[in-house]
N, C-alpha and C positions, 0 to 999 in steps of 0.2 A: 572220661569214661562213663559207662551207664548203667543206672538204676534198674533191673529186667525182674518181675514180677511172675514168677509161673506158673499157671493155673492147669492143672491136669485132667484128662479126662474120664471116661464110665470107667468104673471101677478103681480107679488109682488113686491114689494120695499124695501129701506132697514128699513121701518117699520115693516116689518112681525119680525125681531129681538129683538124687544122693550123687551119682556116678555126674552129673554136670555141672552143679555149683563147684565145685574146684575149678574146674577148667574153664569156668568165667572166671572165677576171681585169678587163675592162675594169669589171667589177657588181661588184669586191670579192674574188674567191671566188679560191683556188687549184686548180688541177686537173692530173689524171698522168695521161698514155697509155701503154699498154705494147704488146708487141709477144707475142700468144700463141706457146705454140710451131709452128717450121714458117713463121709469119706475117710478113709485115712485112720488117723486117732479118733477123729470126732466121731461122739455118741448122739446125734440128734436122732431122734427117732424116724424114719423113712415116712411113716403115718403123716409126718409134718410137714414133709420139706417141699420148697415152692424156688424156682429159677430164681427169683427174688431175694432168697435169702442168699444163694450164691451170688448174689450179683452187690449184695451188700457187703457180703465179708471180704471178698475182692477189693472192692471202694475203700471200705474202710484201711484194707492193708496198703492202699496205693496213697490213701491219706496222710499215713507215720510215714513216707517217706520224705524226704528233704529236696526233691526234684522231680519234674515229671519223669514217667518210667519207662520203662519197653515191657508192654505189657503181653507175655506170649499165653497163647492158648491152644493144649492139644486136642486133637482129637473134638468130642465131644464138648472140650473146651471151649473151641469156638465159639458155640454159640452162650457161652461165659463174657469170652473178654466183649464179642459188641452188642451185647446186650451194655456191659460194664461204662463201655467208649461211649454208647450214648447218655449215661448217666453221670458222668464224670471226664467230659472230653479233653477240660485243660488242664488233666494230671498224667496225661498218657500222651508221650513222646513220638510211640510208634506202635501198632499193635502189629504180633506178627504171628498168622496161624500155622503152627507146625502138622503139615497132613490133616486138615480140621474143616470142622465146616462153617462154610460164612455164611448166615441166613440173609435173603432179603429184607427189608422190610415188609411186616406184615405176614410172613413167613414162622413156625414153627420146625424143631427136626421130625418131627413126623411128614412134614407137609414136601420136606426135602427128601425122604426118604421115600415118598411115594410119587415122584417125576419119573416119567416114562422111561427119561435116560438113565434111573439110578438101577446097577446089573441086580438083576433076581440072585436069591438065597442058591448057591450048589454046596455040595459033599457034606462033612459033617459041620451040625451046627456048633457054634462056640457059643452059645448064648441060651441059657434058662429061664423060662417066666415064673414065676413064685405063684405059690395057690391063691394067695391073695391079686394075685396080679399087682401089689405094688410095687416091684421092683422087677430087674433081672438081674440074671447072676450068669458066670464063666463056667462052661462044662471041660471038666480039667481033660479032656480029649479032643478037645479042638481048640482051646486057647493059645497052646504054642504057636500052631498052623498060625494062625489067623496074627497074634501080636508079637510073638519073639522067635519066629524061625533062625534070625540072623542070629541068636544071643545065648551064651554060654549055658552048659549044665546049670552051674550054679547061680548061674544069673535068674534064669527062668524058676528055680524053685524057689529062690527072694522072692520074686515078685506073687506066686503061686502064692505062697505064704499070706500075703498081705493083699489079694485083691478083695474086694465090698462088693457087696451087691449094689444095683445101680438104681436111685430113686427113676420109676418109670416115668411119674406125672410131669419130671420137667421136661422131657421129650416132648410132650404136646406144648404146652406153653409158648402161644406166641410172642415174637420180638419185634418190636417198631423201632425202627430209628427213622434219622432226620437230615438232611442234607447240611445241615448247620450245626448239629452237635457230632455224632458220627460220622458224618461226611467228611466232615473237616479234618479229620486226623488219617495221617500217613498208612497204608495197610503194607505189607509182606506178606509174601506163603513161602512156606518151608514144602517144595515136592517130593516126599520118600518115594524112589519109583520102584521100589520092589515090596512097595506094600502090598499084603493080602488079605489086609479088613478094609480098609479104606483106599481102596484101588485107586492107580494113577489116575484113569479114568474119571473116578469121582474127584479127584484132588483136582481136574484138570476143571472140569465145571463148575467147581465153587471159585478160581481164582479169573476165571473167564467171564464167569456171570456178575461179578465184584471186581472187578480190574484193582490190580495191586502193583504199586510202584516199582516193585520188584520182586522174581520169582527165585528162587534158589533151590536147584536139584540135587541131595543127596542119595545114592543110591543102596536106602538102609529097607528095614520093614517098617511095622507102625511106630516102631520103639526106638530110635535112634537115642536118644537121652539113656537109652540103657547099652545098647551096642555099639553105637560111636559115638560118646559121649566129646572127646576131644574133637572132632570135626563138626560136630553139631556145637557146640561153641565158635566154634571159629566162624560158623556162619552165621550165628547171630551176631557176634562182636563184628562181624564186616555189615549187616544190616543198621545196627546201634549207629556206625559210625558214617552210613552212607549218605 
C-alpha cells in the first residue's frame, strides 16, 4: 500500500482533506496533510511567504516518511508538488495532479494564466484583490459557483469557515525543472469534468502539454475531496497501485 502526501490548493488547508484520509486508510494506504505557509492553521505572515517555503515544508514532510510517497497536488497545488518533484525526485513515488496545474519549465501561474487558450474571466467574480495587493481572498457570492456546487449545505459553510486569503507573489514565481530530476518521476491527472473554476478545458491542456502516464475522469466540481470523497480515493489507490 502507499504513502500519499496532500498538498492543497489557494485558499485551503490541510483540512479540505478531513472527508478523504479515511477513505485511503479505509483501501489500506497511509496519508499526511499539511498546512502551506499563511494556510490553514499556519500564521506565517502573507508579507513573507515565497513558493519556496511551500516547497520546503512539503520536502521536509515527504522526509519523515518511511518510503517514497504519492505525492498529490490540488489545484494551485500543482504547481506545489513539481516544483517539490524537482527538488526532492527520489522521495516521490508518483505525483498526481488532481484538476491542478502543471507548469512547464521556466513557466510561472501567471505565465499559465495568461495563454491565449486559458477562457477569459465571465459572471460573477469569486476572487478579491486585498488593498495591499498581497493576497486574494473568496467573495462568499461566487465561491459556491465556482468550487463546491456539487457539495452539501453544510459542507460548503465548513469550508466557508475556514478559507485564507491566498499569498498573491507565489503565483508569479517561476519554476524550472529538469529532464533528470522531474522528468524522471511518474506524473497522473485527476480530470474533474464538471469543474467551474478550473475548466475541463484548462485540466485538458495542462495534462496535454505534460503528458501523464495516466488520466482519470471523475465527474465531480473543483472539490471532489469534499463531495466524493470515497471515489476520489479509490482513484488514487488504483493510480498508487498502477
Amino acid at each position: 500500500m502507499a504513502t500519499f502526501v496532500l498538498v492543497h490548493g489557494s485558499f485551503h488547508g490541510a483540512w479540505c482533506w478531513s472527508k478523504l484520509i479515511p477513505e485511503l486508510e479505509a483501501l489500506g494506504h497511509r496519508a499526511v496533510a499539511l498546512d502551506l505557509p499563511a494556510m490553514g492553521d499556519d500564521r506565517t505572515p502573507i508579507a513573507d511567504i515565497t513558493l519556496e517555503m511551500g516547497v520546503d515544508r512539503v520536502a521536509e514532510i515527504i522526509g519523515e516518511q518511511d518510503e517514497p510517497v504519492v505525492l498529490v497536488g490540488h489545484s494551485f497545488g500543482g504547481a506545489t508538488i513539481t516544483a517539490t518533484g524537482e527538488q526532492v525526485p527520489e522521495k516521490i513515488k508518483l505525483l498526481v495532479y488532481l484538476t491542478s496545474f502543471i507548469p512547464l519549465d521556466g513557466e510561472s501561474i501567471v505565465d499559465i494564466m495568461s495563454l491565449p487558450s486559458w477562457p477569459p474571466e465571465t459572471g460573477v467574480s469569486a476572487f478579491v484583490r486585498s488593498a495591499d495587493g498581497l493576497s486574494v481572498s473568496v467573495a462568499p457570492e461566487g465561491v459556491r459557483a465556482r468550487f463546491y456546487h456539487d457539495c452539501s449545505d453544510d459542507d460548503v459553510a465548513y469550508c466557508m469557515e475556514r478559507l485564507r486569503p491566498q499569498p498573491f507573489g507565489v503565483r508569479d514565481t517561476t519554476i524550472h525543472t529538469s529532464p533528470e530530476r522531474f522528468g524522471r518521476i511518474p506524473r497522473a491527472y485527476i480530470h474533474c469534468t464538471d469543474d467551474r473554476s478550473f475548466v475541463p478545458s484548462v485540466q485538458r491542456l495542462m495534462f496535454e502539454r505534460s503528458p501523464c502516464r495516466e488520466v482519470v475522469s471523475l465527474p465531480t466540481s473543483h472539490s471532489p475531496f469534499i463531495s466524493a470523497p470515497a471515489e476520489l480515493a479509490t482513484a488514487l489507490s488504483g493510480l498508487a497501485e498502477g
